[in-house]
C-alpha positions as CSV (number, residue, x, y, z in Angstrom):
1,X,-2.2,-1.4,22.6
2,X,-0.8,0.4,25.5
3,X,-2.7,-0.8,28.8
4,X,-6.0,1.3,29.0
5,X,-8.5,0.8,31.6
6,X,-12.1,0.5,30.3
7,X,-12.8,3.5,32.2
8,X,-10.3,5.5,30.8
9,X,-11.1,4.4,27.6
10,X,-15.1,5.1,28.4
11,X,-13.9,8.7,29.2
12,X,-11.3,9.3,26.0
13,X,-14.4,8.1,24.0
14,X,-17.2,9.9,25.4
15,X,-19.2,5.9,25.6
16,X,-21.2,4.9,28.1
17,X,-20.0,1.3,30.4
18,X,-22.3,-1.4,30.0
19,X,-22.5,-4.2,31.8
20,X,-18.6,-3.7,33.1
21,X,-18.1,-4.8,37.0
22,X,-15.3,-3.6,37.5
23,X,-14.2,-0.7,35.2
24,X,-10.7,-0.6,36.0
25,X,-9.8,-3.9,34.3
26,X,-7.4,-3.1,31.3
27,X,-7.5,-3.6,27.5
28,X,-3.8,-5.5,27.6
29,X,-4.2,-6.5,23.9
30,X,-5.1,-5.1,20.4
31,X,-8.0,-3.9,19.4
32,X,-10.0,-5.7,16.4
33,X,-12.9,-5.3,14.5
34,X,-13.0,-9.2,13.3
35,X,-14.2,-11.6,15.5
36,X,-11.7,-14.0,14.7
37,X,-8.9,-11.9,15.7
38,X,-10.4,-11.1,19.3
39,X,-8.2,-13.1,22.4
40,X,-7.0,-12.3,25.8
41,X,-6.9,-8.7,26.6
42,X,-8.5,-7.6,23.8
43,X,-11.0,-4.5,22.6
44,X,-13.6,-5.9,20.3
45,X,-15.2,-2.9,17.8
46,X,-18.5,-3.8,16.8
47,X,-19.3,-2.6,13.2
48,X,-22.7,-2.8,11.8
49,X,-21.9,-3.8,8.0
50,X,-24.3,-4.1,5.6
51,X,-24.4,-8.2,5.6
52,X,-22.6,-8.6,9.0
53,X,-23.3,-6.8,12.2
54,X,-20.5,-7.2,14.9
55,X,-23.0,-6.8,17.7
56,X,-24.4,-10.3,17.1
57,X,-20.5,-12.0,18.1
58,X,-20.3,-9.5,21.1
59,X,-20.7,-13.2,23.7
60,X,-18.0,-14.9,20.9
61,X,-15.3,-12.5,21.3
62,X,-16.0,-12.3,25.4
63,X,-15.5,-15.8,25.5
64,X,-12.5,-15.8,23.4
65,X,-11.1,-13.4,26.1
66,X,-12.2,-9.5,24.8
67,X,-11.9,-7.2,27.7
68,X,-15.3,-5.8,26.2
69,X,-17.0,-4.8,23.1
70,X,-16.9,-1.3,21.6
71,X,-20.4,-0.5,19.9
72,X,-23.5,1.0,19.4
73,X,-25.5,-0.4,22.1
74,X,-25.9,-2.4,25.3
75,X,-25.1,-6.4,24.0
76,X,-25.8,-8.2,27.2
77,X,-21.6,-8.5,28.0
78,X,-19.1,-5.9,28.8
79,X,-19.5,-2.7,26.5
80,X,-18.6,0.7,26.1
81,X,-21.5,2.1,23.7
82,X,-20.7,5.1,21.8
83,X,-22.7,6.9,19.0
84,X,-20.0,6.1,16.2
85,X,-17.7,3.3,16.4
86,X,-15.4,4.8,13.6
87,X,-15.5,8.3,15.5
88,X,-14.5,6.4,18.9
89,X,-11.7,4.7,17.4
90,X,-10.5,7.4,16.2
91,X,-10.4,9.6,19.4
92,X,-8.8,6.3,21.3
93,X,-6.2,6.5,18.7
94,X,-5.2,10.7,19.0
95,X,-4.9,9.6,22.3
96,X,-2.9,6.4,22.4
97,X,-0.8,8.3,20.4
98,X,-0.1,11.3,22.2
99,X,0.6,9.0,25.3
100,X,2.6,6.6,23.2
101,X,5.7,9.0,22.7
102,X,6.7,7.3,19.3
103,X,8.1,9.4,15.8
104,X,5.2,9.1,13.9
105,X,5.7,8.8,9.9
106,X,3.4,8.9,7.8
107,X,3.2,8.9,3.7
108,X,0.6,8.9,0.8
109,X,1.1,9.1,-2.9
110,X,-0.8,8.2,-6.1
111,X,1.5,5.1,-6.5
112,X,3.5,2.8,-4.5
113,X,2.7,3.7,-1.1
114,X,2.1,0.4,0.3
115,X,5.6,-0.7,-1.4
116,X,7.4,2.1,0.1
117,X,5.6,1.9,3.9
118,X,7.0,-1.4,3.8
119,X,10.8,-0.6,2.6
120,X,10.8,2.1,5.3
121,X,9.6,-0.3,8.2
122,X,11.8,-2.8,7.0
123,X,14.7,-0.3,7.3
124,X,13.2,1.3,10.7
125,X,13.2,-1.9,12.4
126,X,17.0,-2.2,12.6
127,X,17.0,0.6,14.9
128,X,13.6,0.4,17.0
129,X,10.8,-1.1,17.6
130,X,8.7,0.0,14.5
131,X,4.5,-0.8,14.1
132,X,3.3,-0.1,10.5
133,X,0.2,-0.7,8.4
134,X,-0.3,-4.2,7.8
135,X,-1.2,-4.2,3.9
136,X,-3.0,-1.4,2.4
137,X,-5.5,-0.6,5.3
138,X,-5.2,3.6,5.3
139,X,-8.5,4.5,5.5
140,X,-10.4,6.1,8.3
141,X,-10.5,2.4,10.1
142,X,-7.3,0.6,9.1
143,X,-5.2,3.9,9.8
144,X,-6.4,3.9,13.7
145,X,-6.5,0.1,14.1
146,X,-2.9,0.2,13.4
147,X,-1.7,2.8,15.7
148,X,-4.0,1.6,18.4
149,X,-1.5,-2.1,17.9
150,X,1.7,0.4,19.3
151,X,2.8,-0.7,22.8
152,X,5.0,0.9,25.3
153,X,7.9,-0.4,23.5
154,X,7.3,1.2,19.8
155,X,9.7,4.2,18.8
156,X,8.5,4.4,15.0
157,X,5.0,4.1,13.5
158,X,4.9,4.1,10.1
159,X,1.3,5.0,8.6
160,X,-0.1,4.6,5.3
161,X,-2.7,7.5,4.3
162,X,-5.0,6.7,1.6
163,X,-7.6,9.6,-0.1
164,X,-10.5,9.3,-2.1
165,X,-11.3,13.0,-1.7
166,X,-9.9,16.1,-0.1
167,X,-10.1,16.8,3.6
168,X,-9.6,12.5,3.3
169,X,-5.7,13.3,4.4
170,X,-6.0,15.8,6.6
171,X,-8.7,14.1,8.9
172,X,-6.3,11.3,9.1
173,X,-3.5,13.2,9.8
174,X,-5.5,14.9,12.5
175,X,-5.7,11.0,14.6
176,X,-2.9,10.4,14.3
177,X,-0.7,13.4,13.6
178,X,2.8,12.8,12.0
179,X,6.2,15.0,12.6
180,X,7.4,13.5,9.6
181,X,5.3,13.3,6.0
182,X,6.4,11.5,2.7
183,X,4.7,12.5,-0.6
184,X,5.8,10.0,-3.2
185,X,3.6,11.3,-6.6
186,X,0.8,12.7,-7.9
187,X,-0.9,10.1,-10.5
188,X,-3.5,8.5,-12.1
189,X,-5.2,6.7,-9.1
190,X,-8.4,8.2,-8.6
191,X,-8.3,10.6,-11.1
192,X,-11.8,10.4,-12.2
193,X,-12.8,10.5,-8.2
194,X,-10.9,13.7,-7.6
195,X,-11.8,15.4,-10.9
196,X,-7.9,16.0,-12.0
197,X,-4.1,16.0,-10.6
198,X,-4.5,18.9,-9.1
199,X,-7.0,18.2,-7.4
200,X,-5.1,14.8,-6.0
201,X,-2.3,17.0,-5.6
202,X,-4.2,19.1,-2.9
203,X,-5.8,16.5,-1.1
204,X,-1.9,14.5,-0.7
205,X,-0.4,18.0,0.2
206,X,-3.0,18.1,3.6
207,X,0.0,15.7,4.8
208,X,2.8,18.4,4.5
209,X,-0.1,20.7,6.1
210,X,-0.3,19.0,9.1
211,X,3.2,18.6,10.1
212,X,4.9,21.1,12.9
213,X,7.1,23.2,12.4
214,X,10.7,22.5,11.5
215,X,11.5,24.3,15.0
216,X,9.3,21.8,16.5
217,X,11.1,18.9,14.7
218,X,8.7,18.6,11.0
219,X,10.0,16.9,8.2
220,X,8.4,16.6,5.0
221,X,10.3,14.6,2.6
222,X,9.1,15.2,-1.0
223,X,9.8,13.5,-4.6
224,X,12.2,16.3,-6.0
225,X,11.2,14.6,-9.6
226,X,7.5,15.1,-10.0
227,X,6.5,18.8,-10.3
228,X,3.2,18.7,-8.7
229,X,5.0,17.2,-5.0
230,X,8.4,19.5,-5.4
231,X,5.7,22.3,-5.4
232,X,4.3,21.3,-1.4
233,X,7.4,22.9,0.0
234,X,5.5,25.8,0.2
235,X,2.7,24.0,1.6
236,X,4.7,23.3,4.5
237,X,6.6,24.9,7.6
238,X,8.1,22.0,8.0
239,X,12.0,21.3,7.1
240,X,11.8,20.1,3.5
241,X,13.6,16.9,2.6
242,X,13.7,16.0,-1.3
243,X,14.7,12.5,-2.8
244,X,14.9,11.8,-6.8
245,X,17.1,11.9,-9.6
246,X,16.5,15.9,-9.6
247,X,20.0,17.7,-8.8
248,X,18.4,19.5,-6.0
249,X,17.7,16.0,-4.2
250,X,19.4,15.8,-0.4
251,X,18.9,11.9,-1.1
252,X,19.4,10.1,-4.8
253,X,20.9,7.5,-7.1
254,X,23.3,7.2,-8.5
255,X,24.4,4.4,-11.4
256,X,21.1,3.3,-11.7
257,X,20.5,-0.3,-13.6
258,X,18.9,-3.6,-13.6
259,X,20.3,-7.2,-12.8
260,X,19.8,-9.9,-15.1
261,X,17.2,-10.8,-13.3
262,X,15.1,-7.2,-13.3
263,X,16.3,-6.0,-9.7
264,X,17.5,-2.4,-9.5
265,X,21.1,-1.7,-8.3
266,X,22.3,1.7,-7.3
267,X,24.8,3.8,-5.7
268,X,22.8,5.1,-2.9
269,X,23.4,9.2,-1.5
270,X,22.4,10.5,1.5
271,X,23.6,13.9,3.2
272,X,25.4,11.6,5.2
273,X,27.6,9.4,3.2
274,X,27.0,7.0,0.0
275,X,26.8,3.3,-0.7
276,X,25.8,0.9,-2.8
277,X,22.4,-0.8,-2.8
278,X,20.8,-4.5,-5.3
279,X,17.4,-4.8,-3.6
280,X,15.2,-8.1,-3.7
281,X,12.3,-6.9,-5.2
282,X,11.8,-6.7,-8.6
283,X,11.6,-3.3,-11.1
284,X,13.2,0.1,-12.2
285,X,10.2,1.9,-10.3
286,X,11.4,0.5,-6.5
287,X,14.9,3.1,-6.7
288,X,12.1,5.7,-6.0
289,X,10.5,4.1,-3.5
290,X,13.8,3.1,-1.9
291,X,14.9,6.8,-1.9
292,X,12.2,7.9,-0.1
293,X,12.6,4.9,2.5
294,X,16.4,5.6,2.3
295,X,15.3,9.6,3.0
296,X,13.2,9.0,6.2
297,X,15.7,6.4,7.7
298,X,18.4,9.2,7.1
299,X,16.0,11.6,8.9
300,X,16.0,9.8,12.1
301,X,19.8,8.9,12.0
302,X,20.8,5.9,10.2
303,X,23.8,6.2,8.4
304,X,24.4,5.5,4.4
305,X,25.7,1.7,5.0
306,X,22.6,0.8,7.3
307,X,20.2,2.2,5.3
308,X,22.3,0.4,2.3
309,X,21.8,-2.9,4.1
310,X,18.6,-2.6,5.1
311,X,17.6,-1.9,1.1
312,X,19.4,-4.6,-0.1
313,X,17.5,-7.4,2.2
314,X,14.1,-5.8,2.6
315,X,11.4,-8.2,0.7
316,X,8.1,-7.8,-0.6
317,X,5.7,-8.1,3.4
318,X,2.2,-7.0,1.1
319,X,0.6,-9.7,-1.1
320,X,0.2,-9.6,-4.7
321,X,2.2,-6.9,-5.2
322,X,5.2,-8.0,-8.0
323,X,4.9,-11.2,-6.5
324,X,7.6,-13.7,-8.0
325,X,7.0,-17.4,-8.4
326,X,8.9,-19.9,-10.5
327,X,7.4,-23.2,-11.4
328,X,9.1,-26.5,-11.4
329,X,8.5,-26.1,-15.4
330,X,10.9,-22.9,-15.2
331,X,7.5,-20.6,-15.9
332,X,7.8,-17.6,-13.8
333,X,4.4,-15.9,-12.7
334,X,4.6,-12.1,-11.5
335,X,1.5,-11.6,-9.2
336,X,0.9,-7.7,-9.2
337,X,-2.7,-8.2,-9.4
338,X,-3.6,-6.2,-5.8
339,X,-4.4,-3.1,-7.6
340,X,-3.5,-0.7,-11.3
341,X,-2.9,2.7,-12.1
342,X,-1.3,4.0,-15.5
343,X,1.9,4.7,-13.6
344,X,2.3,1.4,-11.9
345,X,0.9,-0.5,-14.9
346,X,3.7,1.2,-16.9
347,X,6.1,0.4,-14.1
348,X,5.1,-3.4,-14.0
349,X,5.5,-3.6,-17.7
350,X,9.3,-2.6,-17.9
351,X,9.8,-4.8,-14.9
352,X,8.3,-7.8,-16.8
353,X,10.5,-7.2,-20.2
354,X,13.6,-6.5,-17.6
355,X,12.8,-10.1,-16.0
356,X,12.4,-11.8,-19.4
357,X,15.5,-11.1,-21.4
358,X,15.9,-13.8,-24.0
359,X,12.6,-15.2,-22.9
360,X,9.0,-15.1,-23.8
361,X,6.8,-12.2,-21.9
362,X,3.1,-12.4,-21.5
363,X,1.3,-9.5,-20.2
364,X,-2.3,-10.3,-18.2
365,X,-3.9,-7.1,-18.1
366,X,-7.3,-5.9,-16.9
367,X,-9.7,-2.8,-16.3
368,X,-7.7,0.4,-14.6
369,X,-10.5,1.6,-12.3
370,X,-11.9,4.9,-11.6
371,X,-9.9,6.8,-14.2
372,X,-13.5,8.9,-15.1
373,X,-12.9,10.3,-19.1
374,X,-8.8,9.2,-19.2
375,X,-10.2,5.6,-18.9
376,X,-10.3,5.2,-22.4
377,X,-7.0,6.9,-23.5
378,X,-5.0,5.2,-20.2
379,X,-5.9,2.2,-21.4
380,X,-4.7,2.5,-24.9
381,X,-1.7,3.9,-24.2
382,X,-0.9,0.7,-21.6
383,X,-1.8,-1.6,-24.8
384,X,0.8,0.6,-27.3
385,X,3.1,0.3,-24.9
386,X,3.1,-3.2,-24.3
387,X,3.8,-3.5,-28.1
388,X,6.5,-0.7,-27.7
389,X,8.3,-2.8,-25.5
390,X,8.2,-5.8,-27.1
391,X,6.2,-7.7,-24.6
392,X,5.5,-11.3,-27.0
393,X,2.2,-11.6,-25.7
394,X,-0.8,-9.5,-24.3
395,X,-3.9,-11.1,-22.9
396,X,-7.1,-8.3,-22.2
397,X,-9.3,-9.7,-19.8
398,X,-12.9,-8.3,-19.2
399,X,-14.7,-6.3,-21.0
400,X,-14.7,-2.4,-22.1
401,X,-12.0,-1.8,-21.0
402,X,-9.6,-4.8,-22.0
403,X,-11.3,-4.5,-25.6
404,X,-9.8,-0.6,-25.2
405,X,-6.3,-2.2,-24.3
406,X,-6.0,-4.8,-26.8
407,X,-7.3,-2.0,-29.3
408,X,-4.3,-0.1,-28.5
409,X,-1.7,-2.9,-28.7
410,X,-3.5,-3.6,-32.2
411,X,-3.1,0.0,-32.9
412,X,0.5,0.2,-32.3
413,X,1.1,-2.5,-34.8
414,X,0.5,-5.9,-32.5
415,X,-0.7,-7.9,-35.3
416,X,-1.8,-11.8,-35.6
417,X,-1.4,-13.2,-32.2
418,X,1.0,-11.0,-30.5
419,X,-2.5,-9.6,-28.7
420,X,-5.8,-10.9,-27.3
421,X,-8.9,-10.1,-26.2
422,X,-10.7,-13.1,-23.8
423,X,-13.9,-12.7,-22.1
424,X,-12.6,-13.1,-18.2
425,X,-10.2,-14.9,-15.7
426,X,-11.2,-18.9,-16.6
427,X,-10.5,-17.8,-20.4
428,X,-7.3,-16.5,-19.8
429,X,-6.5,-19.5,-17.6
430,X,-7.3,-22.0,-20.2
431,X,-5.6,-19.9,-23.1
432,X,-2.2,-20.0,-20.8
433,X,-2.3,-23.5,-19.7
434,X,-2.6,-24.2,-23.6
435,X,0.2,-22.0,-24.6
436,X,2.4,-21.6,-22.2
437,X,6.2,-22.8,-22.4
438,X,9.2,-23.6,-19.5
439,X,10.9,-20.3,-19.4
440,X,8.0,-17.8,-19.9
441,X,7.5,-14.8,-17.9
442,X,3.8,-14.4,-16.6
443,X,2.3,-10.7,-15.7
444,X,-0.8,-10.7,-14.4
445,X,-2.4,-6.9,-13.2
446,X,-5.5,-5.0,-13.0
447,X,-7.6,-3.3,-10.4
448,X,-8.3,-5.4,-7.5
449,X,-11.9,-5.1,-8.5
450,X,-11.0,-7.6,-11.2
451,X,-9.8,-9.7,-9.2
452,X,-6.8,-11.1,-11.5
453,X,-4.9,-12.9,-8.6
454,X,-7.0,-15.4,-9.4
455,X,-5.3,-16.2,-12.9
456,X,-1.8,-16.2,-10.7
457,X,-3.0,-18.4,-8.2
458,X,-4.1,-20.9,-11.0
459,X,-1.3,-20.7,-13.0
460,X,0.7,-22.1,-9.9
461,X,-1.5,-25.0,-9.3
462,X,0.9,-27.1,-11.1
463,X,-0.9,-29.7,-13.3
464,X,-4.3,-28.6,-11.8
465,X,-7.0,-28.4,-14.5
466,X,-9.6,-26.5,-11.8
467,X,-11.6,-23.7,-12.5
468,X,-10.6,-19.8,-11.7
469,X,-13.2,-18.0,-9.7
470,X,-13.6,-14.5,-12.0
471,X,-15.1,-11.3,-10.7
């Protein structure tokens, strides 16, 4: 964080000091909410959870070298006591912010947000000092905790915005408020939370909302190919960016195919040249994501051929996202298993039958959460089109709703032992470890409720014959 004394911060806050001799000593480092993470210089946030309070290791992270402790009451070491910790962190980030004088961008999206936050910091980097959400934490404490780890020498912040509701995006936005906004999609996620698209589609176009004006230097950047983000350029008095395969797209691809190996290749165009992108990770659905990184990066002034370079050697920073390991035995196991949606389920899919030309494919699929009444219907149509794309094997792990997908793969013609139905992770474990053969390709994905990583991680214990912990 930019150095703060705890009197300012007291004052930005509306706390009370506690405890504090001297309350012009700064807050040199980041602030945390885990204990662990507190060291010298740091601002300790004291959440009362409902197993752990962070009151009680108010001494621990003093000792560890916190500046002081942000919380609820008076903990017998330096404190600033507040009646809201989230609330507090929040005003300290609006203001860190506004002091910070970085281009703040920020995007949300049904699907691939955390994919594409880290393509465009990836990108960012080779021009500034860039600070962006470290995995998927874009809620209401992640989103501040990250801008609050900016320092004096940041030029970009890249923010992730998660919703589970409307008003979700624009209270965000309000903390930490961006002059650029990317809208990737309108999907699935959360459907049966928000009632319908269009209701996601309203709570994802509060971003566009919130941005300035295009006099005052707004940019939203919109996907030009779904219907439901094209139509937030009205939303908006901000200049209006689009990306896609749409002929009205300022940013696009061109040439679009897969490697032998399932990584997308492309002729990349921007308003300011062209050129031609392979990228690392793996799957079709990443030349959308890479457009809109490619579309913000254009934005603040890369050319074509940086942005092309920066594509083409960005990796995968988030864990358990298309995750790509290859045994010594030749299997390959594809960790996707952080979260599902019908859209990236679909996506994942291709990607695995791209990746296994000529070999055997096994899909590890569990429940797609909080879909409300599509639940049943999503996860039939995921089964059918496993069998659709000739996937040789699908494994349902759980219970309603894997019965539901392996239903559907039955129903589209999967017959003998092309599809499967096992009880949980350890089943699936031991049904692979029987079955599989050098060369296979291994898909494992669900919700991260499931908690399918598990099956991954086993499956690259090489020779180990221990259990899987299942959800």
């Amino acid at each position: 964080m930019i150095a703060l004394s705890l009197a300012e911060i007291a004052e930005v806050v509306g706390g009370q000091t506690h405890d504090i001799p001297d309350p012009s000593v700064q807050v040199t480092g980041p602030v945390v909410r885990d204990s662990r993470e507190a060291g010298p210089g740091s601002l300790f946030a004291a959440f009362a959870g409902e197993r752990v309070d962070g009151h009680d290791f108010a001494a621990a992270v003093v000792e560890a070298g916190a500046v002081a402790v942000l919380g609820t009451r008076p903990v017998g070491v330096p404190a600033i006591v507040v009646d809201d910790v989230q609330t507090a962190l929040g005003a300290l980030a609006r203001h860190v912010v506004r002091r910070l004088g970085a281009t703040l961008v920020a995007l949300t999206g049904s699907a691939g947000k955390t994919s594409t936050k880290d393509l465009i910091a990836q990108v960012l980097q080779r021009k500034a000092p860039t600070v962006f959400t470290p995995g998927s934490l874009n809620n209401e404490i992640g989103l501040p905790l990250t801008a609050l780890s900016a320092t004096e020498e940041t030029r970009f912040l890249v923010l992730e915005m998660g919703a589970r509701g409307i008003g979700h995006i624009r209270y965000l936005a309000g903390l930490t408020p961006p002059r650029i906004g990317l809208v990737l999609n309108v999907g699935s996620a959360h459907i049966g939370e928000f009632g319908g698209r269009e209701q996601i589609a309203q709570a994802k176009g509060e971003l566009v909302e919130a941005l300035p004006s295009e006099a005052e230097g707004g940019t939203a950047i919109l996907n030009a190919d779904d219907p439901y983000v094209r139509a937030m350029a009205s939303r908006t008095k901000a200049k209006v960016i689009l990306f896609g395969e749409s002929g009205e797209a300022d940013v696009s691809a061109e040439n679009v195919r897969l490697t032998d190996t399932g990584q997308p290749a492309f002729r990349l165009h921007t308003p300011s040249g062209a050129s031609d992108v392979t990228m690392r990770l793996y799957g079709e659905h990443h030349v959308s994501n890479a457009l809109a990184a490619a579309a913000v990066a254009h934005e603040l002034g890369m050319s074509a051929d940086e942005i092309a370079v920066a594509l083409s050697e960005a990796g995968s920073l988030s864990r358990w996202r298309m995750e790509v390991t290859e045994r010594p035995d030749g299997v390959t196991v594809v960790n996707d298993a952080y979260n599902a949606n019908p859209e990236s389920m679909r996506a994942a899919l291709r990607a695995l039958v791209a990746m296994g030309k000529g070999r055997r494919t096994w899909a590890v699929l569990g429940k797609m959460a909080e879909l409300g009444d599509e639940a049943l219907a999503e996860h039939d149509a995921v089964g059918r089109l496993a069998v659709r794309l000739n996937v040789s094997k699908l494994v349902a792990v759980g219970g309603r709703e894997a019965a539901w997908l392996q239903l559907g793969a039955y129903n589209e013609g999967s017959w003998g032992e092309e599809s499967v139905h096992v009880s949980d992770a350890q089943a699936a474990v031991d049904l692979l470890r029987s079955e599989l053969r050098p060369g296979d390709v291994v898909l494992v994905k669900a919700s991260r409720s499931v908690g399918l990583e598990g099956v991954a991680q086993a499956l690259l214990e090489t020779g180990a014959e221990g259990e899987v912990s299942a959800r």
